[in-house]
KEBAKOL-118558 format. One line per 10 residues: number of its first residue (from 0); their letters; for each residue x, y, z of C-alpha. Coordinates in Angstrom, 1 decimal, padded with zeros to 4 digits, always signed. Layout:
// residues N
NUM) a) X,Y,Z  ... $
END
This chain:
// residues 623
0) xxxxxxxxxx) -040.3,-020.7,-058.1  -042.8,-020.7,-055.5  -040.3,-020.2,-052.8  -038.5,-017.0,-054.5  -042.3,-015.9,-054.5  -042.8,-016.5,-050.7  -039.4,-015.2,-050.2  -040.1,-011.7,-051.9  -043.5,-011.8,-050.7  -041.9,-011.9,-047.6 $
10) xxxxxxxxxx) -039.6,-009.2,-048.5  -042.1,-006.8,-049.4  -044.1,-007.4,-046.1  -040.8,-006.5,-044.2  -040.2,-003.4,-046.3  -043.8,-002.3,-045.8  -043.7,-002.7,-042.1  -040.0,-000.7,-041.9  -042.1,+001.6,-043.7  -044.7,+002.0,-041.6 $
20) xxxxxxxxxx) -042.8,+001.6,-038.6  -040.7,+004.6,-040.2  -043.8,+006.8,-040.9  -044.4,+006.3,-037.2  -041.0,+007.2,-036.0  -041.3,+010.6,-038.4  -044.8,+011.6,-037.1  -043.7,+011.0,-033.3  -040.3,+013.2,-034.2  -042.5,+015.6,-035.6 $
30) xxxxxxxxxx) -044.8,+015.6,-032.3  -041.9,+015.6,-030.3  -040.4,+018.9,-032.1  -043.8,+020.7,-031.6  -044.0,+019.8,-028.5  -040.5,+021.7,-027.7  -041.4,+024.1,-029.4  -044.5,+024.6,-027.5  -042.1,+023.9,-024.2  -039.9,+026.7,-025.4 $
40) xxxxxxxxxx) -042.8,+029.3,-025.9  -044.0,+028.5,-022.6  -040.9,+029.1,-021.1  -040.5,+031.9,-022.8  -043.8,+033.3,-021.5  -042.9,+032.2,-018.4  -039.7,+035.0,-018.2  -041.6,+037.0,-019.5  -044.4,+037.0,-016.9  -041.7,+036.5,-014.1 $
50) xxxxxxxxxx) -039.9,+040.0,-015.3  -043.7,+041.7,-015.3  -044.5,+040.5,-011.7  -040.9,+041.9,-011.3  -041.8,+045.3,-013.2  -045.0,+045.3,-011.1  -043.9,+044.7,-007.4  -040.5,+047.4,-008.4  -043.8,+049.9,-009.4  -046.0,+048.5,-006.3 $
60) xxxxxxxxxx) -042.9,+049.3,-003.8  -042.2,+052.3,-005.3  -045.7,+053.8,-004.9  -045.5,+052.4,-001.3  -043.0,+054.8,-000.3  -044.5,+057.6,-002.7  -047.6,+057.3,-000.4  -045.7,+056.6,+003.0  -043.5,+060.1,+001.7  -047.0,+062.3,+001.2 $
70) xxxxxxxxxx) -048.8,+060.3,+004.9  -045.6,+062.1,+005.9  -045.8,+065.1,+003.8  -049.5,+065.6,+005.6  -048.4,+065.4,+009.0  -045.7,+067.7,+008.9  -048.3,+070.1,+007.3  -050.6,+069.5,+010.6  -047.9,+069.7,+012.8  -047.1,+073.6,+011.5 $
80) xxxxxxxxxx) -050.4,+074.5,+011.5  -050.7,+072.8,+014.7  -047.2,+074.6,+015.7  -049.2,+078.3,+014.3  -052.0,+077.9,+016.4  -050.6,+077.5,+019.7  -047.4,+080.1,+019.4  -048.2,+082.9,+021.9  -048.2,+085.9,+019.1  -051.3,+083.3,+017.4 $
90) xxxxxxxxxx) -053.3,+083.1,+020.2  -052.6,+086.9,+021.5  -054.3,+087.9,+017.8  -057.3,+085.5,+018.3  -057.9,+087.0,+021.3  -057.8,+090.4,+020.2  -059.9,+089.9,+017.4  -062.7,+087.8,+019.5  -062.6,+090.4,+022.4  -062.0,+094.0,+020.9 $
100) xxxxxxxxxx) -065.7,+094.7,+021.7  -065.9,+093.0,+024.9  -063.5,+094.2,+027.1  -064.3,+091.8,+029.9  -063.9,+088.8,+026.8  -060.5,+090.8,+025.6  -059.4,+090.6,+029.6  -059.6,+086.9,+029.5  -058.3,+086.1,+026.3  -055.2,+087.9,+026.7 $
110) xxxxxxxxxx) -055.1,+086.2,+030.2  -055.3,+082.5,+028.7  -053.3,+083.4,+025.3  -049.9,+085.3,+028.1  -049.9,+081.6,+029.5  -047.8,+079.0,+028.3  -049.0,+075.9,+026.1  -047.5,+072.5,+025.1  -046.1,+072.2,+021.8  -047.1,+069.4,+019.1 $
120) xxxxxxxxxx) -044.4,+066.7,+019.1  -042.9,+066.8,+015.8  -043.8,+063.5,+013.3  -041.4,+061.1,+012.5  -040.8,+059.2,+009.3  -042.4,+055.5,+009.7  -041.0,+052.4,+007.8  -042.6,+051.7,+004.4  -045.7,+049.4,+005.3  -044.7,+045.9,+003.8 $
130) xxxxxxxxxx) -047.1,+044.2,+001.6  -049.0,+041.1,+003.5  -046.6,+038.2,+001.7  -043.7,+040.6,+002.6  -044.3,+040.8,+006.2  -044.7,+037.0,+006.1  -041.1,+036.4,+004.7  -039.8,+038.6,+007.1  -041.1,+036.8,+010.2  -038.3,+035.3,+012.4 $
140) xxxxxxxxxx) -037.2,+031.5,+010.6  -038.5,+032.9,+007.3  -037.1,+030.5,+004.5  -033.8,+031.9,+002.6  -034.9,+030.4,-000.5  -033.7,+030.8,-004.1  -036.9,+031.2,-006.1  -036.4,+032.3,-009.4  -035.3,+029.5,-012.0  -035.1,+030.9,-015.0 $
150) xxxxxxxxxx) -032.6,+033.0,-016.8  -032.9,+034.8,-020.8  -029.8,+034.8,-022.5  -029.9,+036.6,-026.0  -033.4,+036.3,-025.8  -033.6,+032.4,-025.0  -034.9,+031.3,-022.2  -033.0,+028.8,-019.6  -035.1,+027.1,-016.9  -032.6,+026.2,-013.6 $
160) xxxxxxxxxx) -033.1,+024.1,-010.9  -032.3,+026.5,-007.5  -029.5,+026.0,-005.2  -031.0,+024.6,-002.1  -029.7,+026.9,+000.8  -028.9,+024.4,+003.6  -030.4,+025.1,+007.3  -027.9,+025.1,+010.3  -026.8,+023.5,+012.2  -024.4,+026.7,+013.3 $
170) xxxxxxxxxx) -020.7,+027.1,+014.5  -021.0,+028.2,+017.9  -024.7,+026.6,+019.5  -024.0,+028.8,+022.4  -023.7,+032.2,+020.9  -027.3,+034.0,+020.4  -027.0,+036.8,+017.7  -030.1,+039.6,+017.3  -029.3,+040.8,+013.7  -030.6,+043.5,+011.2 $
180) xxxxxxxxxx) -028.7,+043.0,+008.4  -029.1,+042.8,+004.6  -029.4,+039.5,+002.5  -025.8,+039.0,+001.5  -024.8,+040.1,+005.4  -027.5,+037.4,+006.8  -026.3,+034.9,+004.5  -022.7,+035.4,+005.7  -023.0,+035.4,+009.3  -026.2,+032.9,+009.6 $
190) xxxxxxxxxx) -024.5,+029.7,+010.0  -021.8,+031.4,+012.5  -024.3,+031.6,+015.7  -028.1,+031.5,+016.3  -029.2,+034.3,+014.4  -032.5,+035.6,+015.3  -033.7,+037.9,+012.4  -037.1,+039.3,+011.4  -037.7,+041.3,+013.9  -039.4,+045.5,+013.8 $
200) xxxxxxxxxx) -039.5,+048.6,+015.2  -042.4,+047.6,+016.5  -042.2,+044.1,+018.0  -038.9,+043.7,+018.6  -039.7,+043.6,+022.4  -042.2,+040.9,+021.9  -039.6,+039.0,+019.6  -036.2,+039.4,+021.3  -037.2,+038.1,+025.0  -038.3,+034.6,+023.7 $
210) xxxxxxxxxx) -034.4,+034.1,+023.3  -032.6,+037.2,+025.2  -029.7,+037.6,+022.4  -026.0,+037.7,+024.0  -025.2,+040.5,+021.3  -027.4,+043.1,+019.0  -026.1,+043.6,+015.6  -027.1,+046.1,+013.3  -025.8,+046.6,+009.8  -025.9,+049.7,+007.1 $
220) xxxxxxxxxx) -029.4,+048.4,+005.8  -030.5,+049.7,+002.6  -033.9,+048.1,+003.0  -036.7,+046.0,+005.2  -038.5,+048.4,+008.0  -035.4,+049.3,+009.8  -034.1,+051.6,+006.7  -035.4,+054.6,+008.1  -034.2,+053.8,+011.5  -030.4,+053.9,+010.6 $
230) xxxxxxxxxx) -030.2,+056.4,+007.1  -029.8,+059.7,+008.7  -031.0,+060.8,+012.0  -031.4,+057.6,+014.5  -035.0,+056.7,+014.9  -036.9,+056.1,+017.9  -037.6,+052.9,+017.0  -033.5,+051.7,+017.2  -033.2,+054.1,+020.1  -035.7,+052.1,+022.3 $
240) xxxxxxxxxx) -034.1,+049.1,+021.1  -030.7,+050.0,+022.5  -032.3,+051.4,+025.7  -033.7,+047.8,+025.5  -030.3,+046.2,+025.4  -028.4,+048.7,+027.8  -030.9,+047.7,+030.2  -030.2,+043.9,+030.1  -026.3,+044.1,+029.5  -026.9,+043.1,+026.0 $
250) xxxxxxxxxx) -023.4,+044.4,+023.6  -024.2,+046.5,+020.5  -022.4,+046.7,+017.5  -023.0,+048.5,+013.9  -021.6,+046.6,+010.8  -021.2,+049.5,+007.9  -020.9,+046.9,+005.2  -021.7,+049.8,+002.3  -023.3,+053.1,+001.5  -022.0,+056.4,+002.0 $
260) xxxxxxxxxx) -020.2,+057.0,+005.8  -021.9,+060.1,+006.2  -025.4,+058.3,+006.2  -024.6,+056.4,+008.9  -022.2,+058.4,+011.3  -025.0,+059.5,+013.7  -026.6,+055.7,+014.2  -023.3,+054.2,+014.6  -022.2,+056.9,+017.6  -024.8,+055.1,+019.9 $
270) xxxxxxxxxx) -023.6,+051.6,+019.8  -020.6,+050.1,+021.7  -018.7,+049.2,+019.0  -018.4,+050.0,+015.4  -017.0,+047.7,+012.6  -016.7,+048.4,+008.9  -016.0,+045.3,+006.0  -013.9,+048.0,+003.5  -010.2,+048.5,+005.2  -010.0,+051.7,+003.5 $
280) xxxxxxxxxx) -012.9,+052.9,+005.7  -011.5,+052.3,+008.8  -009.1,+055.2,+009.9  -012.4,+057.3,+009.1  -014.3,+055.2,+011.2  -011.5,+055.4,+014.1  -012.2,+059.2,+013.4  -015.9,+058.9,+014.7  -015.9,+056.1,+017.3  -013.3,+055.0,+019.7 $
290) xxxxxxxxxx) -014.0,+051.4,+019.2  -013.7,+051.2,+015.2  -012.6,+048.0,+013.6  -012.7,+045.9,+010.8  -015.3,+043.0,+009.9  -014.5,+041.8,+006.0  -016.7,+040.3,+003.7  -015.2,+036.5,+003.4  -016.8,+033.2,+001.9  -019.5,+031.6,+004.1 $
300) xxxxxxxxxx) -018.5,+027.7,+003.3  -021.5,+026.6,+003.8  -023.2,+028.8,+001.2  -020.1,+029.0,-001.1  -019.1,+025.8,-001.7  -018.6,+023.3,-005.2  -021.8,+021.3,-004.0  -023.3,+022.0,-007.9  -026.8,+022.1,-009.0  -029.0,+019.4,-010.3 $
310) xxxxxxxxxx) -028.5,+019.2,-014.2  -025.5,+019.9,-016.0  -023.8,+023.3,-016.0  -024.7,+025.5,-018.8  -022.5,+025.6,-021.6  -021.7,+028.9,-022.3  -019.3,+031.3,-021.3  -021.4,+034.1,-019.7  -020.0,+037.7,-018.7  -020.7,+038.7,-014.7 $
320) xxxxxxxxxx) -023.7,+041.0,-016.1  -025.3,+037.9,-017.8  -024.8,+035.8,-014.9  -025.8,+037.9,-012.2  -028.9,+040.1,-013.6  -029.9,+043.3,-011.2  -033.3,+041.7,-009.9  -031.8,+038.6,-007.9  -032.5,+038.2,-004.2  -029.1,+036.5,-003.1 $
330) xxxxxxxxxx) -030.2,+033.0,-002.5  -030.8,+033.2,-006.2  -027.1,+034.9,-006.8  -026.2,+031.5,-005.0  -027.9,+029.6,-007.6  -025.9,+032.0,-010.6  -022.3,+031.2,-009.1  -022.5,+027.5,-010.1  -024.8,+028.1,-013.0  -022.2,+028.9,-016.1 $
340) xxxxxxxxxx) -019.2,+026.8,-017.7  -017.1,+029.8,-016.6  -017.5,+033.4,-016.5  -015.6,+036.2,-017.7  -015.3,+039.4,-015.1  -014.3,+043.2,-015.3  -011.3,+044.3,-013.4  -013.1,+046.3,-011.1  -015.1,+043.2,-009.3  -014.8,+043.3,-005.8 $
350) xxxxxxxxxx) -012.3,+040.8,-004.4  -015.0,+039.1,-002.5  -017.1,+038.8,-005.2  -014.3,+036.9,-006.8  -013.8,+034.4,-003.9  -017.1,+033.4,-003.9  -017.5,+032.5,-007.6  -014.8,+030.3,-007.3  -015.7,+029.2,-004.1  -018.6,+027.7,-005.5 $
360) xxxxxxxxxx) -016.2,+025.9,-008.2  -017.0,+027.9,-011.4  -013.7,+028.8,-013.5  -013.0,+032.5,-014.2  -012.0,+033.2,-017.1  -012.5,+032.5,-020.8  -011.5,+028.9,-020.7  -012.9,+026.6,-018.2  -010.4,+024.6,-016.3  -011.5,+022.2,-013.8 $
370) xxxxxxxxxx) -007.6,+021.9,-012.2  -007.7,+025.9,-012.3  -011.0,+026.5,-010.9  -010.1,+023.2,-008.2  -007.1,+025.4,-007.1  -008.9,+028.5,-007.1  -011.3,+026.9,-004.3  -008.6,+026.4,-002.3  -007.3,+029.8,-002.4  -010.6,+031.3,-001.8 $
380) xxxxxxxxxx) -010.5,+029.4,+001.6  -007.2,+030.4,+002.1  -008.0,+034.0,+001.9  -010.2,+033.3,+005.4  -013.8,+031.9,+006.0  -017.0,+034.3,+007.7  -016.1,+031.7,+010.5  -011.7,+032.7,+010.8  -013.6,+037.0,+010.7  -016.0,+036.3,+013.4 $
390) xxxxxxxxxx) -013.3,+034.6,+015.6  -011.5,+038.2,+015.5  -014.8,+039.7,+015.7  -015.6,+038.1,+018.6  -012.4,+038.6,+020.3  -012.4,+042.2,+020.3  -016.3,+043.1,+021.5  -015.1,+040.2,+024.2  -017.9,+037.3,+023.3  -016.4,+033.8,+023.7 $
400) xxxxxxxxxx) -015.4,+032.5,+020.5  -014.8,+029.3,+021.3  -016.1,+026.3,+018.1  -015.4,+023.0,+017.8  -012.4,+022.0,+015.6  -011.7,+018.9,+013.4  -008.5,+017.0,+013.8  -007.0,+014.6,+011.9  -005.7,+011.8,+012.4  -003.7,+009.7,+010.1 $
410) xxxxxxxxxx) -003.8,+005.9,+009.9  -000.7,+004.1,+007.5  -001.0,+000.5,+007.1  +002.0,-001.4,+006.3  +000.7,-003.6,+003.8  +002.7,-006.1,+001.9  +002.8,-004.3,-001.2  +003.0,-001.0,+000.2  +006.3,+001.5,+000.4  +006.3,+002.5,+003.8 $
420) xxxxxxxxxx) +008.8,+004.9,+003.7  +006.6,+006.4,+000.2  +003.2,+006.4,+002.7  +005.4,+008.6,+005.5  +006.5,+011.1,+003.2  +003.1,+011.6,+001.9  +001.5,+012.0,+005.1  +004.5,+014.5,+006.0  +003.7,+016.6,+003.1  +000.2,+017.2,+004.8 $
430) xxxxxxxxxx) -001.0,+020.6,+006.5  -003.7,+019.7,+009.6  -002.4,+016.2,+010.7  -002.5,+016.0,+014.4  -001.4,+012.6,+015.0  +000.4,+009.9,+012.7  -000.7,+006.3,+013.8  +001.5,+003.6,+011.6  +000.6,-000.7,+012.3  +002.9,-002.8,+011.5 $
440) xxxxxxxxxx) +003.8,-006.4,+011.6  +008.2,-006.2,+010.8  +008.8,-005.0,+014.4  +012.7,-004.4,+012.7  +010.7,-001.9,+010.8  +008.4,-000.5,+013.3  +011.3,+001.6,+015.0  +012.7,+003.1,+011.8  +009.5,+003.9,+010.8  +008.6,+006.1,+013.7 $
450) xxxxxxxxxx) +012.4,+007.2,+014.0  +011.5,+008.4,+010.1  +007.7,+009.4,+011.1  +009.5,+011.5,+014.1  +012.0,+013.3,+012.1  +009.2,+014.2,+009.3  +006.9,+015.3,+011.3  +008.2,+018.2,+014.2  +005.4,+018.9,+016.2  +002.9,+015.6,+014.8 $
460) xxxxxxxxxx) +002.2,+012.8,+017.9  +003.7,+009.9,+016.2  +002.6,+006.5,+017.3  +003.9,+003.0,+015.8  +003.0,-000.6,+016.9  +003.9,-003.7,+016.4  +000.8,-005.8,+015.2  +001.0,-009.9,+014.8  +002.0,-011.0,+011.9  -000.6,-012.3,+009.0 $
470) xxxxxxxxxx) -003.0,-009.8,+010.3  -005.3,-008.6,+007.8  -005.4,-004.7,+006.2  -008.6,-004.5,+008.1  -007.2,-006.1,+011.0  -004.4,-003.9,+011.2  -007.0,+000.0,+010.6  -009.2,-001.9,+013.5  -005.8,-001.7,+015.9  -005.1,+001.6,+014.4 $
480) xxxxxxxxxx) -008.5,+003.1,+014.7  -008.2,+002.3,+018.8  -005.2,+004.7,+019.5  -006.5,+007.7,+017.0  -007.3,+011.0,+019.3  -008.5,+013.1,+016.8  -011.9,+014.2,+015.5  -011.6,+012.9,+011.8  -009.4,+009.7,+011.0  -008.1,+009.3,+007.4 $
490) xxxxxxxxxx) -006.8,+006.1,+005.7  -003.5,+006.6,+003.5  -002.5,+003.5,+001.4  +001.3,+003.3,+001.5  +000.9,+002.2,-002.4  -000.6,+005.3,-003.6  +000.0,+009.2,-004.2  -001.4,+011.8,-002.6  -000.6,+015.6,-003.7  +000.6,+017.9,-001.0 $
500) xxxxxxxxxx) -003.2,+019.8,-000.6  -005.0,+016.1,-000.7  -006.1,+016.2,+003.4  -006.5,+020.1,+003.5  -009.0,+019.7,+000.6  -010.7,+016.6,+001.8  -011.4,+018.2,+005.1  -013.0,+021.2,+003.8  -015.8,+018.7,+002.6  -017.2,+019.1,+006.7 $
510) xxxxxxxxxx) -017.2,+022.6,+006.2  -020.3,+022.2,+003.7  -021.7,+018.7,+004.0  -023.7,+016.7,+006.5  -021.5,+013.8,+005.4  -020.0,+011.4,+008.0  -017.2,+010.3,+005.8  -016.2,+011.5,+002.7  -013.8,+010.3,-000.1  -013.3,+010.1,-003.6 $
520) xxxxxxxxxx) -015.4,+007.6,-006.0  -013.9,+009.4,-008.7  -009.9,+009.8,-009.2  -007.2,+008.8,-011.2  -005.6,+005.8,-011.8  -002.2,+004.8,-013.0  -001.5,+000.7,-014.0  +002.4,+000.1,-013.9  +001.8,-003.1,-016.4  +000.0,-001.5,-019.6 $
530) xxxxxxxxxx) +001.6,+002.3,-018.3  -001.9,+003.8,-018.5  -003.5,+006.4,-016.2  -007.6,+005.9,-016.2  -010.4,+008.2,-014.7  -012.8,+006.1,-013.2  -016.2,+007.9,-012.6  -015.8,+011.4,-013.6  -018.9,+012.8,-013.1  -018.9,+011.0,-009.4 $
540) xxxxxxxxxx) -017.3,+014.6,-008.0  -019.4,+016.5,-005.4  -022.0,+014.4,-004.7  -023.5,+011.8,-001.9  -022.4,+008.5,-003.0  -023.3,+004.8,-002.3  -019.4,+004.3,-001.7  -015.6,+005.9,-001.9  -012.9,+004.7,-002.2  -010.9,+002.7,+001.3 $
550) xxxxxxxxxx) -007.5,+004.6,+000.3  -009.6,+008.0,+000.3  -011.5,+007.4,+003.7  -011.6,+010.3,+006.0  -014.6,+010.3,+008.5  -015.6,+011.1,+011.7  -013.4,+009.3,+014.6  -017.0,+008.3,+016.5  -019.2,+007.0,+013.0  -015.8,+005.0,+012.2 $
560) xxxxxxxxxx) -015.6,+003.1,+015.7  -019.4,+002.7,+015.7  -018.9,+000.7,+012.2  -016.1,-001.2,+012.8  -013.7,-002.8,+010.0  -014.0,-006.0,+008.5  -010.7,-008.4,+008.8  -009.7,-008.6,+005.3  -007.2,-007.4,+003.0  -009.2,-007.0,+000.4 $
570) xxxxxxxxxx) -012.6,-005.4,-000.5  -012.6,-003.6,+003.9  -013.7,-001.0,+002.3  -016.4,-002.3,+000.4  -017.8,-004.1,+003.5  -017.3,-000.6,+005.2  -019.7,+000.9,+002.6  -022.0,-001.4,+003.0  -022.3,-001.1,+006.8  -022.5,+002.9,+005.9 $
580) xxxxxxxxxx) -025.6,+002.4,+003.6  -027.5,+000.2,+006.5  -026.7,+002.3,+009.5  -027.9,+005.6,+007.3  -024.1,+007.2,+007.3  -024.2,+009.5,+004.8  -020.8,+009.1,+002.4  -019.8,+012.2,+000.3  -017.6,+012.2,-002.8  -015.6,+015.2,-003.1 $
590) xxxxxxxxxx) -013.2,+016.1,-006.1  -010.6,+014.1,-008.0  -008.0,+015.3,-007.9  -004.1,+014.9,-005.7  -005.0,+011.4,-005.0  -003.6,+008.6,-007.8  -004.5,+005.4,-006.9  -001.5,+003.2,-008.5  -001.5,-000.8,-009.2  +000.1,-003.2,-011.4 $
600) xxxxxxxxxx) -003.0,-004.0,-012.9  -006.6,-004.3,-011.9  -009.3,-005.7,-014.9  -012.4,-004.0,-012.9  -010.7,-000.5,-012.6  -010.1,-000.8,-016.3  -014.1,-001.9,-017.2  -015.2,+001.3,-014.4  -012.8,+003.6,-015.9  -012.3,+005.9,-018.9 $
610) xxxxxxxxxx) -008.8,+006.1,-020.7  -006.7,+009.5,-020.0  -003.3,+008.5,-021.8  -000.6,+006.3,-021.5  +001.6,+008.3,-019.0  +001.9,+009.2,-015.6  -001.4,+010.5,-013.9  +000.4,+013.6,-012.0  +000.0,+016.1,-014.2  -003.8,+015.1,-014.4 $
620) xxx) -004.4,+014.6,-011.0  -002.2,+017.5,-008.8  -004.0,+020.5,-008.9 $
END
C-alpha cells in the first residue's frame, strides 16, 4: 500500500514537473513568436526607411541638377547682356547719349565705341556637383560593393546577405586601361586589365600620370561628372583630355554601349577608334567613323559565376521585375541573379541579360532545374567571356593581347581494378586536354595503350611509361606528375565515369576562384553489388572545402609538385588534403555533376551519402 502511494506520489511529481516544464516551453514559444514578429516589423521598417533615403537622394540629385541647370541659366543671361554691352551699335548709342552736349565728349566716345572690343567667351555647362559621400565613392580604388540587402516581395520583407564582388587580380597585369564607363561596363571590363577609374574633368591630369594608361576608354555614360562631357557637343573638359593623350601617344577609343547614336556622334568623331556592343549599330557607326567596330556585352566570369550567396536561395519563383527592382546599383543586380529559386523572364530580355542569370547558376524558367540551369552555365560561357571580346578588342586598336592560359594535363593510372581502355576513352571524349600522361606497370599493355591513346587523341601529346611493378596508386601519379607540361594536371580514375563536358566544366572553376585545386566533394555514386546510385554531400557544390574527392583532382601543375603524393593506393588523396589544409592551399568544390564515381561496394560512401534510386547514376549525373 504504501509503495502504490510512493509510486503515485511519484507520478504526480513527474506530471507536475512535465507540466511546468511545458508551461515553460509555451511561454518561451510565445517570446520567441513576439520576438519575430518584432524582427519582422523591424525589417519591415527597415525597407521602408531604405526606399525613403532612396526617395530622398532621387529628390536631392534631382534638385542638383535643377540648380546646376538655373547657375547655368544665369550665366548665359550675363553672358548676353555682357554680349549687348560691348556690340559696336551698344557702345556707339552710349556714346551719343553721354556726349550730345559735349561735342569734345561726343568726339571721343565715338572714337573709343568705332574700335574693336573682345567678346565674352560663351559659358559652358559644368558637371552636376556630387554630394561629399559621392565624390568619395568615386575616387580612384573606390569599393564596388553591393550594399542593399533587403528585398519586399508582396509587401514582405526579405533581408539578403550581398554578393561579395571579388578584387583582381586581372587578366593581363601588363595592360593599363584609363576608363569612363558606367557600372555594368566597369564591372565587365575591370578584371580584364588595370583599370584606373574615378577620375574628372578636373583632375584627370593629376590622376592619370601616377600610372600613364597604355589606352583611354570612354563609354556612352549616362551619369557621374563626365555626362555632360560626352551627351551632345564635346566638352572642354574631354577635349583637354584627348589633347592630353595625343600628346603622349596614348590610343583613344569610344565604347557606345547604349543611348541614342545621335547623342553621341560628335564625341565619338574625336577618338581613334569607335566600337559599339549592339551589331545592329554598327554599319551606322561605319557611317560616321572609319574605324567602327564591334565590342559585345559578354559574361565577366569572375562576376557571373555559380559561387552562391550565404543562406539558402529564396524559395520562390520571382518574375525579372521582382528580381531586379529599378533602384539597384549593379553590384547589388549581382546579388539578385543568385538570389531566386528560378525566375521567369519576358521575351524581350536582352540576350546578355540572359547569359548572365544563368551564368550565375539560377534556372530560367518556371521550374527550377539544377541539370538545366548546370547546362545553361555552360552555354553562357560558350557564347564567349568579356575576356574572348577584349582579345578581338585588343587586336584591332593594336594593344598586345597576350594572357596567360591554363592547360591541362591528364594523368590515368592503371590501377588493378581499373579499365584502361574505359579511362582512355574518357579522357578522349574531353575538349582542352593538352597532354595525356598514362603509368603503368603491364609493359605488354603500356604500348597498346598509347597505340589506343595515339589514335584517340589526333593532335593530344601522348606519353606512356612503364612503372615497376607493385608500385602504389600514389606511387604511380608521383611518376606521372614529373612528365606533366601543362598548367593544370587532373587525375582520371580508369574505374569511373566522366560525362563528355566533366574537364571543360571543372576548369572554368579558375576562371572565378582563388582556388589551387578544385574537385568535387559532392557527386554521384553508383554500387555494382546492391545496384544503387547515392549522392553523397549535396549541398557540398560551390564552395571552399576541407577536401574533394582524388578521382576529381584538377590543380595547378606548381601547388601539386610542391605537395607531393603519398605512396599508397588507398586514402592518396586523403593525405593530399591534409597536406592542402597545412600548407594553406585553398581546395574548391565545384558542381556534381558528369562525374559517377562507381564501386562494388563501399560501407562509408553509403553512411556519407543519400539514396537516389536503385539504377544507373547517368541520367542523374550527365548534364
Amino acid at each position: 500500500m504504501r509503495r502504490a502511494l510512493r509510486d503515485a506520489m511519484a507520478q504526480a511529481e513527474r506530471a507536475a514537473e512535465l507540466a511546468r516544464l511545458l508551461d515553460a516551453a509555451q511561454a518561451k514559444l510565445a517570446e520567441a513568436e513576439r520576438a519575430t514578429e518584432e524582427l519582422r516589423a523591424v525589417e519591415e521598417r527597415l525597407a521602408a526607411a531604405e526606399d525613403e533615403l532612396a526617395r530622398s537622394r532621387a529628390s536631392e540629385e534631382r534638385l542638383r541638377r535643377e540648380l546646376a541647370e538655373q547657375r547655368y541659366q544665369t550665366e548665359v543671361a550675363k553672358w548676353k547682356l555682357s554680349s549687348i554691352q560691348v556690340a559696336r551699335w551698344s557702345r556707339l548709342g552710349d556714346a551719343i547719349k553721354t556726349g550730345k552736349s559735349n561735342p569734345v565728349r561726343l568726339a571721343r566716345g565715338l572714337r573709343g565705341a568705332a574700335r574693336p572690343a573682345p567678346r565674352p567667351a560663351a559659358p559652358k555647362r559644368q558637371p552636376v556637383a556630387a554630394p561629399a559621400s559621392a565624390e568619395k565613392q568615386a575616387a580612384p580604388g573606390a569599393a564596388f560593393q553591393a550594399r542593399s540587402s533587403v528585398r519586399t516581395i508582396e509587401g514582405r520583407s526579405v533581408k539578403l546577405k550581398p554578393f561579395r564582388v571579388p578584387t583582381g587580380p586581372n587578366t593581363r597585369p601588363h595592360l593599363t586601361v584609363a576608363a569612363v564607363l558606367d557600372p555594368h561596363e566597369e564591372a565587365l571590363l575591370r578584371y580584364e586589365w588595370r583599370q584606373t577609374v574615378g577620375f574628372t574633368p578636373r583632375d584627370f591630369a593629376r590622376v592619370l600620370p601616377l600610372e600613364v594608361p597604355h589606352l583611354l576608354l570612354v563609354g556612352s555614360v549616362t551619369e557621374g561628372p563626365w555626362a555632360e562631357e560626352v551627351i551632345g557637343e564635346p566638352g572642354e573638359g574631354l577635349r583637354a583630355l584627348l589633347a592630353w593623350c595625343a600628346e603622349r601617344g596614348i590610343r583613344t577609343a569610344f565604347w557606345h554601349t547604349g543611348g541614342d547614336l545621335a547623342d553621341y556622334r560628335a564625341t565619338a568623331k574625336l577618338f581613334e577608334y569607335v566600337f559599339t556592343a549592339v551589331h545592329a549599330d554598327l554599319p551606322r557607326w561605319r557611317a560616321v567613323h572609319r574605324r567602327a567596330g564591334l565590342l559585345p556585352f559578354a559574361i565577366q566570369p569572375r562576376v557571373h559565376n555559380p559561387l552562391p550567396l550565404a543562406g539558402d536561395r529564396f524559395d520562390r519563383v520571382l518574375t525579372l521585375e521582382e528580381m531586379l527592382p529599378d533602384h539597384l546599383s549593379y553590384p547589388d543586380v549581382l546579388t539578385s541573379y543568385r538570389w531566386p529559386k528560378a525566375v521567369t523572364v519576358p521575351q524581350s530580355t536582352p540576350d546578355w541579360r540572359l547569359a548572365e542569370i544563368a551564368a550565375c547558376g539560377t534556372p530560367i524558367g518556371p521550374t527550377p532545374d539544377d541539370r538545366r540551369a548546370h547546362a545553361a552555365i555552360r552555354q553562357a560561357y560558350a557564347r564567349g567571356t568579356m575576356t574572348e571580346r577584349v582579345d578581338e578588342f585588343l587586336e584591332e586598336i593594336g594593344l598586345p593581347a597576350a594572357r596567360a592560359t591554363l592547360n591541362v594535363s591528364v594523368i590515368v593510372p592503371a590501377t588493378a581494378g581499373g579499365d584502361l581502355d574505359h579511362g582512355l576513352a574518357q579522357v578522349a571524349a574531353q575538349s582542352g586536354v593538352a597532354q595525356a600522361v598514362i603509368v603503368t606497370a603491364d609493359e605488354g599493355a603500356a604500348e597498346e595503350a598509347g597505340k589506343h591513346a595515339r589514335d584517340a587523341m589526333p593532335g593530344v601529346d601522348v606519353i606512356v611509361r612503364v612503372a615497376e611493378p607493385g608500385l602504389t596508386t600514389g606511387g604511380l601519379l608521383n611518376r606521372a606528375l614529373d612528365l606533366c607540361e601543362g598548367d593544370l594536371v587532373a587525375v582520371m580514375d580508369p574505374r569511373d565515369g566522366y560525362g563528355e563536358h566533366y574537364l571543360a566544366d571543372l576548369a572554368r572553376s579558375f576562371l572565378y576562384t582563388t582556388a589551387d585545386v578544385v574537385g568535387k566533394a559532392s557527386y554521384y555514386a553508383y554500387l555494382r553489388g546492391p545496384g544503387a546510385t547515392v549522392l553523397r554531400q549535396p549541398d557540398a557544390a560551390y564552395r571552399y572545402l576541407p577536401e574533394i574527392c582524388g578521382g576529381t583532382l584538377l590543380a595547378r601543375r606548381t601547388v601539386l609538385r610542391g605537395l607531393g603524393i603519398a605512396d599508397l593506393s588507398e586514402g592518396w588523396d586523403e593525405v593530399l588534403m591534409r597536406q592542402c589544409r597545412e600548407d594553406g592551399v585553398r581546395v574548391f568544390s565545384a558542381d556534381r555533376f558528369n562525374y559517377v564515381r562507381v564501386r562494388e561496394d563501399d560501407p562509408a560512401l553509403l553512411s556519407s551519402a543519400r539514396l537516389v534510386e536503385y539504377g544507373r547514376a547517368e541520367p542523374h549525373a550527365l548534364a
